[in-house]
N, CA, C, O and CB atoms as a CASP TS submission, in Angstrom:
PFRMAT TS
TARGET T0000
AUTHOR 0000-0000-0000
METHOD Language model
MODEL 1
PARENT N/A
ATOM      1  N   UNK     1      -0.452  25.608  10.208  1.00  0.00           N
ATOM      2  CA  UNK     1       0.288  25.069   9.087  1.00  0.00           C
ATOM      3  C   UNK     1       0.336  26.086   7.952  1.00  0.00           C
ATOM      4  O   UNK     1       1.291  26.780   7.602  1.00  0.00           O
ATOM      5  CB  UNK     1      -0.338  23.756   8.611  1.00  0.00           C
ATOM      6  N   UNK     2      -0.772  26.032   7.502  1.00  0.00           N
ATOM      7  CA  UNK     2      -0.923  27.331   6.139  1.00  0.00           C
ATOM      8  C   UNK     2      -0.818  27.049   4.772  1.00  0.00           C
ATOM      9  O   UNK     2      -1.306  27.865   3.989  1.00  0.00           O
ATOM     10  CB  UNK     2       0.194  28.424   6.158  1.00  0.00           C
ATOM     11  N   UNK     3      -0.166  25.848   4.259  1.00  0.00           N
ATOM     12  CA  UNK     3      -0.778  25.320   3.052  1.00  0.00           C
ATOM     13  C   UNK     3      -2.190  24.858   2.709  1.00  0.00           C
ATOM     14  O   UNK     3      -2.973  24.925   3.656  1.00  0.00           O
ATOM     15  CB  UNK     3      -0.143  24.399   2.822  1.00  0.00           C
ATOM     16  N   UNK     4      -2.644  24.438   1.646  1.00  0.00           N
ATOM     17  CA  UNK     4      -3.807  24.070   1.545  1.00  0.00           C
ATOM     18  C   UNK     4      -3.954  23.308   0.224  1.00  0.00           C
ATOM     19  O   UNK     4      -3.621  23.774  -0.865  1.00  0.00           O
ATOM     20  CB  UNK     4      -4.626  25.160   1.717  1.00  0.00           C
ATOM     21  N   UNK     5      -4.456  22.156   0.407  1.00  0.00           N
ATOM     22  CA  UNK     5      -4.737  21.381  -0.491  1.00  0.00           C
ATOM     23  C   UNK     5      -6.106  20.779  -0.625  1.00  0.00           C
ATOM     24  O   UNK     5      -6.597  20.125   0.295  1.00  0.00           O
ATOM     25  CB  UNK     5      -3.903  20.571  -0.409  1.00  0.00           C
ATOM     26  N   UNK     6      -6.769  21.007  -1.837  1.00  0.00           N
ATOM     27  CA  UNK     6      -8.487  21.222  -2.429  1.00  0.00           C
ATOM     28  C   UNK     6      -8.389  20.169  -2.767  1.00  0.00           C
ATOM     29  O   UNK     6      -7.258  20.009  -3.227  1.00  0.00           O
ATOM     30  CB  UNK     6      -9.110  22.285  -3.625  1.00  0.00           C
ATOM     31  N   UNK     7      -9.395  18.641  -2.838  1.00  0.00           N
ATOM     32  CA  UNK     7      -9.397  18.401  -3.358  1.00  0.00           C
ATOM     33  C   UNK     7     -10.916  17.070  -3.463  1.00  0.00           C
ATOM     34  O   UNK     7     -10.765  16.096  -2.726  1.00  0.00           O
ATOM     35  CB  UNK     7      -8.189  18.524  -3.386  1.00  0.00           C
ATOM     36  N   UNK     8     -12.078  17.096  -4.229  1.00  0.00           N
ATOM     37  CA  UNK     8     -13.386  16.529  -4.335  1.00  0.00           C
ATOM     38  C   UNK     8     -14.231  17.780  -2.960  1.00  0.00           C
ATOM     39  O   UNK     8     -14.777  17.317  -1.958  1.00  0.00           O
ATOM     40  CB  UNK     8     -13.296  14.428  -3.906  1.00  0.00           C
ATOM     41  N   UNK     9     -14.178  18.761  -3.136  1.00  0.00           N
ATOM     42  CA  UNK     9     -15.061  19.907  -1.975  1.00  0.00           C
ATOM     43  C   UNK     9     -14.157  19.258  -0.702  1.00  0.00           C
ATOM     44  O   UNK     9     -14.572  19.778   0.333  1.00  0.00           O
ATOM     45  CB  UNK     9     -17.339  19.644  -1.734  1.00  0.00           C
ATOM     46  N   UNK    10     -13.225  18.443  -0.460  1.00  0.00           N
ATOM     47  CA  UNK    10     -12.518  18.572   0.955  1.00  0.00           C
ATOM     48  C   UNK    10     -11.191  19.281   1.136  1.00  0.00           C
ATOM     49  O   UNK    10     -10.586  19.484   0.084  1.00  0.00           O
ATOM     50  CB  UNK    10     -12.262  17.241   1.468  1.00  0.00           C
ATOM     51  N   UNK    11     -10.652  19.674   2.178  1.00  0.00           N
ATOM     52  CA  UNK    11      -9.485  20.409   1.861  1.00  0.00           C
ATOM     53  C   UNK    11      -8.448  19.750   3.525  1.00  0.00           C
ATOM     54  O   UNK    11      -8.817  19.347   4.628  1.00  0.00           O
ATOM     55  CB  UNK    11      -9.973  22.506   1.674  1.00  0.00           C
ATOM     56  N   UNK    12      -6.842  19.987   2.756  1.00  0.00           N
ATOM     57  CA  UNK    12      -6.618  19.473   3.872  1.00  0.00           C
ATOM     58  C   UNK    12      -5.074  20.518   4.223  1.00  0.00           C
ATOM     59  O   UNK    12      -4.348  20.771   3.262  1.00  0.00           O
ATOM     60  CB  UNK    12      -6.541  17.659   3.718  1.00  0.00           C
ATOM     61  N   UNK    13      -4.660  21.101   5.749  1.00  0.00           N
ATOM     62  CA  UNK    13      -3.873  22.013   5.891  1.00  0.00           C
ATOM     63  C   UNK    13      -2.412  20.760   5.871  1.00  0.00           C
ATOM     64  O   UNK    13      -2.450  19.711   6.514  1.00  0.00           O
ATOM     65  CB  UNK    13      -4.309  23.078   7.334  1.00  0.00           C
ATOM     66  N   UNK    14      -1.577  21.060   5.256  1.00  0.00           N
ATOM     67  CA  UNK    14      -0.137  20.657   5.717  1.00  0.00           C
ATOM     68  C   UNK    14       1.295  21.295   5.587  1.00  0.00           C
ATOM     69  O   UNK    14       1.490  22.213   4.790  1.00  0.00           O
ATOM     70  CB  UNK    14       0.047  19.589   5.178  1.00  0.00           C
ATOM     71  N   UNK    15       2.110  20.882   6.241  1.00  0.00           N
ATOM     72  CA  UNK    15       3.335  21.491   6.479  1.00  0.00           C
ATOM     73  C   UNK    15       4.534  19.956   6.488  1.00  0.00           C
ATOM     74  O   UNK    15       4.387  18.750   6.688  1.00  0.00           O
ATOM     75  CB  UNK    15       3.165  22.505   8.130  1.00  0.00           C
ATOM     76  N   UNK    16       5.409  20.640   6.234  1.00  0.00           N
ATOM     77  CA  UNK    16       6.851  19.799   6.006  1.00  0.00           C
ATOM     78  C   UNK    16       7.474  19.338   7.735  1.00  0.00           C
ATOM     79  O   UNK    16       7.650  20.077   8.704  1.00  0.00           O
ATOM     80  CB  UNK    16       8.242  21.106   5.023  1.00  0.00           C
ATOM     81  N   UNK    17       7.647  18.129   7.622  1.00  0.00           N
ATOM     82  CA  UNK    17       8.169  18.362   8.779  1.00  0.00           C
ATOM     83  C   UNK    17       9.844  17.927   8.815  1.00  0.00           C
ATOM     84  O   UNK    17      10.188  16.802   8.451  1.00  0.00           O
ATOM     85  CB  UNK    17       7.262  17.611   9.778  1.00  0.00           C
ATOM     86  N   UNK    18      10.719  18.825   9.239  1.00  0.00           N
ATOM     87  CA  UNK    18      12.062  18.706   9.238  1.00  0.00           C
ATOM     88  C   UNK    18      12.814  17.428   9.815  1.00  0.00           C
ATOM     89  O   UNK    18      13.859  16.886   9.455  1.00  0.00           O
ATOM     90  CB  UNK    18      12.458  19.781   9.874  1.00  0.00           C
ATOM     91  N   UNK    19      11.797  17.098  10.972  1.00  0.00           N
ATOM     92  CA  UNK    19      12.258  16.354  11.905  1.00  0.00           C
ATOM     93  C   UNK    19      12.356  14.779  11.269  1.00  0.00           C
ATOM     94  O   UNK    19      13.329  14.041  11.116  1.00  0.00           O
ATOM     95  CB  UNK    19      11.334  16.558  13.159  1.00  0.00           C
ATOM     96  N   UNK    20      11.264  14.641  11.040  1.00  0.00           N
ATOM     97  CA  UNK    20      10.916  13.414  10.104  1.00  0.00           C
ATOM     98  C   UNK    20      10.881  13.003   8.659  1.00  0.00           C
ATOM     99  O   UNK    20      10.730  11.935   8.064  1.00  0.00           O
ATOM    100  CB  UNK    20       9.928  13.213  10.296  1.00  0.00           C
ATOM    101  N   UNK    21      11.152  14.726   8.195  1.00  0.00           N
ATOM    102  CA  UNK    21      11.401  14.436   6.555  1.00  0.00           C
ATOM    103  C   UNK    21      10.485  14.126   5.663  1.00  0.00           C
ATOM    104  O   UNK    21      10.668  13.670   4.534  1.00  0.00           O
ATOM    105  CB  UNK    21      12.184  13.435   6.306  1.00  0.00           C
ATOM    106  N   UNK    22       9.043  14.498   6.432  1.00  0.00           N
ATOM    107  CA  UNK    22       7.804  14.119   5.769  1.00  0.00           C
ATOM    108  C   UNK    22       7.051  15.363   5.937  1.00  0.00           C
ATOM    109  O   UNK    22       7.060  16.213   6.828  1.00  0.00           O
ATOM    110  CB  UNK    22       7.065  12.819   6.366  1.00  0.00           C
ATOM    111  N   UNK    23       6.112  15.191   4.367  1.00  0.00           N
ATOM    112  CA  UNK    23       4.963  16.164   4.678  1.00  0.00           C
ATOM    113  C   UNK    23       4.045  15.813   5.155  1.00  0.00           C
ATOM    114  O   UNK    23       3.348  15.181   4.361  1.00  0.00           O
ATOM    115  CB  UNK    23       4.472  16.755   3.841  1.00  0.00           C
ATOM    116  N   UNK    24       3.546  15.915   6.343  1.00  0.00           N
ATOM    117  CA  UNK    24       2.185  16.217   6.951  1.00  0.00           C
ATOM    118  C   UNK    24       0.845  16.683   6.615  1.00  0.00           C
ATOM    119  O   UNK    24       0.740  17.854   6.980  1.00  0.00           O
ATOM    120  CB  UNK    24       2.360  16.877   7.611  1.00  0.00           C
ATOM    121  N   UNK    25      -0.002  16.338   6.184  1.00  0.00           N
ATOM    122  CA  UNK    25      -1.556  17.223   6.513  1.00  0.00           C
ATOM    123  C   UNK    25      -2.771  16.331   7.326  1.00  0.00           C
ATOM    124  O   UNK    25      -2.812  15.203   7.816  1.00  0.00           O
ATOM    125  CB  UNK    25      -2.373  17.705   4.827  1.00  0.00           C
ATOM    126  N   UNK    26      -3.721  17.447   7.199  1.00  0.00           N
ATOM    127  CA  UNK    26      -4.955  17.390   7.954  1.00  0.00           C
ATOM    128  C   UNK    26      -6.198  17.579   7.702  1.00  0.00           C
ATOM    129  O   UNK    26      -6.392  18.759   7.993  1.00  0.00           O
ATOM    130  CB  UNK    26      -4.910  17.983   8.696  1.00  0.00           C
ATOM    131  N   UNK    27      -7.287  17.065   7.286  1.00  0.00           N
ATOM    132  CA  UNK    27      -8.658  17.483   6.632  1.00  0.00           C
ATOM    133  C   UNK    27      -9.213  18.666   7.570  1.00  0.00           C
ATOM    134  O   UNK    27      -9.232  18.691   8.801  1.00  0.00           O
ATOM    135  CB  UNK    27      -9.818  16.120   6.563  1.00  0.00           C
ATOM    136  N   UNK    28      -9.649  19.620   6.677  1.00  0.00           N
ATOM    137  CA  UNK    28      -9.562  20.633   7.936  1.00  0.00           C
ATOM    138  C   UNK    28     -11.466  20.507   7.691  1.00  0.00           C
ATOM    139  O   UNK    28     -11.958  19.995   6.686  1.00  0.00           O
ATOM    140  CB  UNK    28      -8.432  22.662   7.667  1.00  0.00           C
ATOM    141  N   UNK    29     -12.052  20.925   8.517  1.00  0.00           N
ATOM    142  CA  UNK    29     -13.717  21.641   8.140  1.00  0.00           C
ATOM    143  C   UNK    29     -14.732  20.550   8.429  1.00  0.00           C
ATOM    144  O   UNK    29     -15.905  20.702   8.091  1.00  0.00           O
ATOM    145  CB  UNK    29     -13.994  22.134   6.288  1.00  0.00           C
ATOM    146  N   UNK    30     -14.213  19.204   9.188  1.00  0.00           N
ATOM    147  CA  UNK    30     -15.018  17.940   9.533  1.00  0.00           C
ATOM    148  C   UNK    30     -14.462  17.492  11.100  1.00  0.00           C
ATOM    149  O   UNK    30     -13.373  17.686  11.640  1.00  0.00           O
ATOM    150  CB  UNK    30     -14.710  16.617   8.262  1.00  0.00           C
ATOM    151  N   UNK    31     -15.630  16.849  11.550  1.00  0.00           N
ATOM    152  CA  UNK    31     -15.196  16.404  12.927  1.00  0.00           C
ATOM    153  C   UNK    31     -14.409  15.505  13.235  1.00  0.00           C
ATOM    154  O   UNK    31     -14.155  15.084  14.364  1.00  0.00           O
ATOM    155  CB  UNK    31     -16.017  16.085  13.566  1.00  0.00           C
ATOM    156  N   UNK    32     -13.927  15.126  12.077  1.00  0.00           N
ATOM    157  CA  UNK    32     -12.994  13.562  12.490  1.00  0.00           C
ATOM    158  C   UNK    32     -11.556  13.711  12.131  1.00  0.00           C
ATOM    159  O   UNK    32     -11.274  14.588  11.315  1.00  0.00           O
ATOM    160  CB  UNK    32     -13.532  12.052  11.526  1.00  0.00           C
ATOM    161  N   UNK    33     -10.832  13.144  12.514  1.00  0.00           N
ATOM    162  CA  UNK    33      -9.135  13.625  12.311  1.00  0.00           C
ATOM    163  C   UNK    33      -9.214  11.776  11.476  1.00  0.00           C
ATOM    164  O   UNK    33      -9.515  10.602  11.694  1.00  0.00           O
ATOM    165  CB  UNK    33      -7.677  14.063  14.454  1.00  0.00           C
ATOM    166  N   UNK    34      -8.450  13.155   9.998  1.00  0.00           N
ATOM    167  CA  UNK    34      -8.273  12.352   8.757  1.00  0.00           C
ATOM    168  C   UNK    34      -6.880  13.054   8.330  1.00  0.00           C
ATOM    169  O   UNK    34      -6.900  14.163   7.796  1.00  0.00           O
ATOM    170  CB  UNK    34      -9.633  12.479   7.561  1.00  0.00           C
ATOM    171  N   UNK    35      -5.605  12.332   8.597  1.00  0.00           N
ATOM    172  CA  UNK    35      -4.419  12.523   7.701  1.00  0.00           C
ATOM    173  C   UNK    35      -3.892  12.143   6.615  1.00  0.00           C
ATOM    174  O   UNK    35      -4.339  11.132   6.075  1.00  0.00           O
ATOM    175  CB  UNK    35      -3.711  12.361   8.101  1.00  0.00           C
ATOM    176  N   UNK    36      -3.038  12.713   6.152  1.00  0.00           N
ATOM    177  CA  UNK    36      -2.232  11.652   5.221  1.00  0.00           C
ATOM    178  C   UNK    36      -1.105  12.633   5.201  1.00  0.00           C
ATOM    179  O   UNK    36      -1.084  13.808   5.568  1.00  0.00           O
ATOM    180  CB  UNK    36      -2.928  11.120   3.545  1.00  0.00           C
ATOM    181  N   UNK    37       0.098  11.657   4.537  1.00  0.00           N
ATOM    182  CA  UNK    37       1.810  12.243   4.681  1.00  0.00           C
ATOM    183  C   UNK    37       2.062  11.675   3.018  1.00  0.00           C
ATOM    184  O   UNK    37       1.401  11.000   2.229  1.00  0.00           O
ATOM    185  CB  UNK    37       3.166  11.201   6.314  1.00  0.00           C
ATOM    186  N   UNK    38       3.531  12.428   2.988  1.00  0.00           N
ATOM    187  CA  UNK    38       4.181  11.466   1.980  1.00  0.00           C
ATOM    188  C   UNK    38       5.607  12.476   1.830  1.00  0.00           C
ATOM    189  O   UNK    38       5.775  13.695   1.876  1.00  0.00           O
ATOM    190  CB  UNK    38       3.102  11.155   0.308  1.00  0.00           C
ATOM    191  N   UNK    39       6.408  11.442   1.655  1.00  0.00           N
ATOM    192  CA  UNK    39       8.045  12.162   1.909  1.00  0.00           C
ATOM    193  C   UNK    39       8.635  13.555   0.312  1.00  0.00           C
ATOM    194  O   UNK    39       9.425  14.475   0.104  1.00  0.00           O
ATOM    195  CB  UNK    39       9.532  10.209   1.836  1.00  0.00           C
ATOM    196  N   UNK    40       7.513  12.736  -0.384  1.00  0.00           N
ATOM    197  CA  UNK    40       7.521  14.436  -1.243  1.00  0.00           C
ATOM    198  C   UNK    40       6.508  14.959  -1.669  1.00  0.00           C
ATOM    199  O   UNK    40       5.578  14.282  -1.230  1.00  0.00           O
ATOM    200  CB  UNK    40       8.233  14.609  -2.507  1.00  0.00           C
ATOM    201  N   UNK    41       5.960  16.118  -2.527  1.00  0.00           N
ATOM    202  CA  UNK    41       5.109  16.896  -2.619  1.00  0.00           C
ATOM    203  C   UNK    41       3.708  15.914  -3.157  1.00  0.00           C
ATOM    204  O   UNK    41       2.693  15.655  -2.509  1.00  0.00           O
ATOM    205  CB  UNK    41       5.681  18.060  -3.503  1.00  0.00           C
ATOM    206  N   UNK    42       4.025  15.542  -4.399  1.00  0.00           N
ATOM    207  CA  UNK    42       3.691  14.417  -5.329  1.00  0.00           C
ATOM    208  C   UNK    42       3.147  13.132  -4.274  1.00  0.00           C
ATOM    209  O   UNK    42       1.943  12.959  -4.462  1.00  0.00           O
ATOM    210  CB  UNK    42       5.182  13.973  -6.322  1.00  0.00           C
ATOM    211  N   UNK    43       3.563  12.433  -3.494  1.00  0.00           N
ATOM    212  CA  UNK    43       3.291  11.682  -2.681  1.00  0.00           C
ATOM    213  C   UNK    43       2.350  12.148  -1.423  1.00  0.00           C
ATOM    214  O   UNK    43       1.663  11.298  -0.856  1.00  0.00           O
ATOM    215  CB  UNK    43       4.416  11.251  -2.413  1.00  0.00           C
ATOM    216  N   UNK    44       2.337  13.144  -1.115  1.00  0.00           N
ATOM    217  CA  UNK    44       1.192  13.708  -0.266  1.00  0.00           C
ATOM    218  C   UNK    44      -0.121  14.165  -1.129  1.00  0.00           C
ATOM    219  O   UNK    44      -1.257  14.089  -0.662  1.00  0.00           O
ATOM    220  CB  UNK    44       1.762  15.006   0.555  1.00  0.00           C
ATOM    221  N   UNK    45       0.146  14.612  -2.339  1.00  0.00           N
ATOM    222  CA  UNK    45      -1.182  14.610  -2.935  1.00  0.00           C
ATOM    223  C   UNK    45      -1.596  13.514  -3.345  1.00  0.00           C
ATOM    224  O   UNK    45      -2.814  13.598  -3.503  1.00  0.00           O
ATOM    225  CB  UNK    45      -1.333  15.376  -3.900  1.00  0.00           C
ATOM    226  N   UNK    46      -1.148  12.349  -3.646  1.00  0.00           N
ATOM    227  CA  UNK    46      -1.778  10.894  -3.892  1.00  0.00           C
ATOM    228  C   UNK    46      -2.384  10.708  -2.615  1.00  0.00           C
ATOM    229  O   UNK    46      -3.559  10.400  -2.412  1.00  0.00           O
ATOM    230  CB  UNK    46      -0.697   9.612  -4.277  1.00  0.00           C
ATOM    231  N   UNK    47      -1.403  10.940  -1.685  1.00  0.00           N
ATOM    232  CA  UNK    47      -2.052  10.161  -0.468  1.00  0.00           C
ATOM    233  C   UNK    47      -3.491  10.735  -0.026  1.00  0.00           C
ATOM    234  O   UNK    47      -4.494  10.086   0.270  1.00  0.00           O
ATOM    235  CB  UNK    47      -1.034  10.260   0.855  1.00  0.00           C
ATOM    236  N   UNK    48      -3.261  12.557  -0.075  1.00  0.00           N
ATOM    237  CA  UNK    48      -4.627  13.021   0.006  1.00  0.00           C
ATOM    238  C   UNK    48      -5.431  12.530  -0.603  1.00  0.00           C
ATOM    239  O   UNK    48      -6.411  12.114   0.015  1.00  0.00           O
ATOM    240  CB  UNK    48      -4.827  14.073  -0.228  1.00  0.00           C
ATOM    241  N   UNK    49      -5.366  12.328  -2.359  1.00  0.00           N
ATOM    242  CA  UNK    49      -6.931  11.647  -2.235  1.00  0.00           C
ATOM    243  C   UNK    49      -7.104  10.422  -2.343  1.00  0.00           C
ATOM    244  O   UNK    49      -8.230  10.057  -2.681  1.00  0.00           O
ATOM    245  CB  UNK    49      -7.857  12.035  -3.154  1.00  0.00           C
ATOM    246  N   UNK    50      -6.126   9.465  -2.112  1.00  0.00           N
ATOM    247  CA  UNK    50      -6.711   8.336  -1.362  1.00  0.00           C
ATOM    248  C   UNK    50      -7.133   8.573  -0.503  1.00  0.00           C
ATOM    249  O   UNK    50      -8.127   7.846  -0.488  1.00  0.00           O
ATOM    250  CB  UNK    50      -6.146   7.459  -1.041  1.00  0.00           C
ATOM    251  N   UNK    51      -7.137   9.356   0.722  1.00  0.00           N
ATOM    252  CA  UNK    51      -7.771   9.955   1.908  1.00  0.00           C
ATOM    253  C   UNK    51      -9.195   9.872   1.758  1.00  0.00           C
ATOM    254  O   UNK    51     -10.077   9.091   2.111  1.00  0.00           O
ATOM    255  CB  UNK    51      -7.367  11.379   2.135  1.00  0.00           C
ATOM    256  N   UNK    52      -9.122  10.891   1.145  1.00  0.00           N
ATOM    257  CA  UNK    52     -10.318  11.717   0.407  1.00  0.00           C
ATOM    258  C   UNK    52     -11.203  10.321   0.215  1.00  0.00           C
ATOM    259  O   UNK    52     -12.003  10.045   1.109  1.00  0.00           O
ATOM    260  CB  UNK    52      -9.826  12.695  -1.309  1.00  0.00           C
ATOM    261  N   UNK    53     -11.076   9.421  -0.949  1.00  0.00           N
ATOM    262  CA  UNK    53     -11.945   8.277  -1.275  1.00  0.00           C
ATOM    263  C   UNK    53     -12.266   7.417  -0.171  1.00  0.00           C
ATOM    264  O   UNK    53     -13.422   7.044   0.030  1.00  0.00           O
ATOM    265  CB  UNK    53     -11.365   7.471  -2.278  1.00  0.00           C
ATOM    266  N   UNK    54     -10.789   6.915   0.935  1.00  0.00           N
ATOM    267  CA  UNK    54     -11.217   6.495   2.006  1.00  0.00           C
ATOM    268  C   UNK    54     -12.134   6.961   2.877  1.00  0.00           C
ATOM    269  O   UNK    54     -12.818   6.195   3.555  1.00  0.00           O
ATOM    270  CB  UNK    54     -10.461   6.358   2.484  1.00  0.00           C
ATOM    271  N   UNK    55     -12.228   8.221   2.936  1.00  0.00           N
ATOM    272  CA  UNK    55     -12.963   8.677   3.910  1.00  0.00           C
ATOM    273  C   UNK    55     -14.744   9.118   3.458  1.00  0.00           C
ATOM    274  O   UNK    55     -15.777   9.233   4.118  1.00  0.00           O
ATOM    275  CB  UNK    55     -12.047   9.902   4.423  1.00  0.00           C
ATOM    276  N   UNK    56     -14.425   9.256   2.127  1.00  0.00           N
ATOM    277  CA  UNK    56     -16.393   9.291   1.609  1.00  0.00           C
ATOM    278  C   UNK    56     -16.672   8.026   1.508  1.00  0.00           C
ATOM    279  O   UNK    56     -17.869   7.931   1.233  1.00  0.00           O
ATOM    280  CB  UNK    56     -16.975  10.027  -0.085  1.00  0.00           C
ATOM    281  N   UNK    57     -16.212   7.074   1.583  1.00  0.00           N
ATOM    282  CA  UNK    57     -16.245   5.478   1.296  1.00  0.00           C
ATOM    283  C   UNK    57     -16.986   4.947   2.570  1.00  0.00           C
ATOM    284  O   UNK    57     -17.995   4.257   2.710  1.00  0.00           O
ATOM    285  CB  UNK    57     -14.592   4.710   1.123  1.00  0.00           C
ATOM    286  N   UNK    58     -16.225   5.449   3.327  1.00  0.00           N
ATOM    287  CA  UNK    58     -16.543   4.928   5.283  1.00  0.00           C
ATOM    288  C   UNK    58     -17.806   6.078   5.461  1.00  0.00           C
ATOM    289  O   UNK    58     -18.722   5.674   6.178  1.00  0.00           O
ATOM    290  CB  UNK    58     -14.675   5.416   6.894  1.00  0.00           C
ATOM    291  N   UNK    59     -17.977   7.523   4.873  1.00  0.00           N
ATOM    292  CA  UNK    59     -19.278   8.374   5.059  1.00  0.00           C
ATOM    293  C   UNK    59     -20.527   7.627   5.042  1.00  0.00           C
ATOM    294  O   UNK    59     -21.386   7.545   5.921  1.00  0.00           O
ATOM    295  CB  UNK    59     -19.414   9.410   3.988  1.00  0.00           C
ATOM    296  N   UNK    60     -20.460   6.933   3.532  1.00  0.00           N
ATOM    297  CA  UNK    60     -21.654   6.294   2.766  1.00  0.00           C
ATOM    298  C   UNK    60     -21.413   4.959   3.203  1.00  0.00           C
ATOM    299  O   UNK    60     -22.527   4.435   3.181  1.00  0.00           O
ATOM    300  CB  UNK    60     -21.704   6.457   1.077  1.00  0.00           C
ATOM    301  N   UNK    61     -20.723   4.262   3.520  1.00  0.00           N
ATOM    302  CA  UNK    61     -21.003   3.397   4.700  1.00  0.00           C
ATOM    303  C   UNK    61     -21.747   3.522   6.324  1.00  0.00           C
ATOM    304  O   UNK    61     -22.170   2.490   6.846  1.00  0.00           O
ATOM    305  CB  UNK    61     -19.855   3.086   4.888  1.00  0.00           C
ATOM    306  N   UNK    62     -21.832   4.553   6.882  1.00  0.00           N
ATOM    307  CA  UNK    62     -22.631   5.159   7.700  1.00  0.00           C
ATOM    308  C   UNK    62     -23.678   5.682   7.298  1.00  0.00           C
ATOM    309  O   UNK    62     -24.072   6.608   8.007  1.00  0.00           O
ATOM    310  CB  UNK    62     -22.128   5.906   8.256  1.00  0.00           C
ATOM    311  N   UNK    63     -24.231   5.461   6.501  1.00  0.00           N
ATOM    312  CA  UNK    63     -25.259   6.252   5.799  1.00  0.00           C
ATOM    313  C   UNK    63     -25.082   8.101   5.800  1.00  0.00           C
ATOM    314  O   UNK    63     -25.916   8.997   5.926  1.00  0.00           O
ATOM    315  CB  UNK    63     -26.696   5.773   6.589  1.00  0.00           C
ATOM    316  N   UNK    64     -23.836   8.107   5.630  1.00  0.00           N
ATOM    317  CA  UNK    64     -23.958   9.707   6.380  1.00  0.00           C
ATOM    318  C   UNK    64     -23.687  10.569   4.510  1.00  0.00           C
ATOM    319  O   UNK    64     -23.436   9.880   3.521  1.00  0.00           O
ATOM    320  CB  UNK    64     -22.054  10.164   8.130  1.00  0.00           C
ATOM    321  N   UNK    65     -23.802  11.861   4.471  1.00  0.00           N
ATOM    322  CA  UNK    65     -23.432  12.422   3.431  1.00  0.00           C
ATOM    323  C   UNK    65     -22.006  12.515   3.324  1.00  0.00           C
ATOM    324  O   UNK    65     -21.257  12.493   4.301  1.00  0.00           O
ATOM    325  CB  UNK    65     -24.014  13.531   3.344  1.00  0.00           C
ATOM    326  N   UNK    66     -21.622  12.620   2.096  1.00  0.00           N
ATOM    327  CA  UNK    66     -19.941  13.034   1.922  1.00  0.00           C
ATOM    328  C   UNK    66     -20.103  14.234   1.430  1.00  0.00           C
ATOM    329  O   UNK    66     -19.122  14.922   1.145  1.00  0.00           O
ATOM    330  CB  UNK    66     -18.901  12.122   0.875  1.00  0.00           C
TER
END
């Protein structure tokens, strides 16, 4: 992909996709496949860190570190 978006120490790779008209990403640097999209720039970074909160939310629900 090759973008990169930082955001609470997580980061996530995404790219545009033509086909569907959406941006795409991916939490990159953890074992679990965590996405989020949004049809413009602005809308994929919300969605990232709702991501982001969803996903340290469900960590510390496992007792695990975020």
């Amino acid at each position: 992909m090759g973008n990169l978006l930082i955001f609470k120490k997580h980061q996530a790779d995404y790219a545009y996709s033509l086909k569907d008209r959406v941006y795409c990403g991916k939490m990159v640097g953890i074992d679990d496949l965590v996405a989020c999209e949004g049809e413009t720039p602005e809308e994929l970074v919300r969605s990232f860190h709702a991501t982001v909160f969803e996903y340290q939310e469900t960590l510390l629900s496992l007792g695990k570190d975020c």
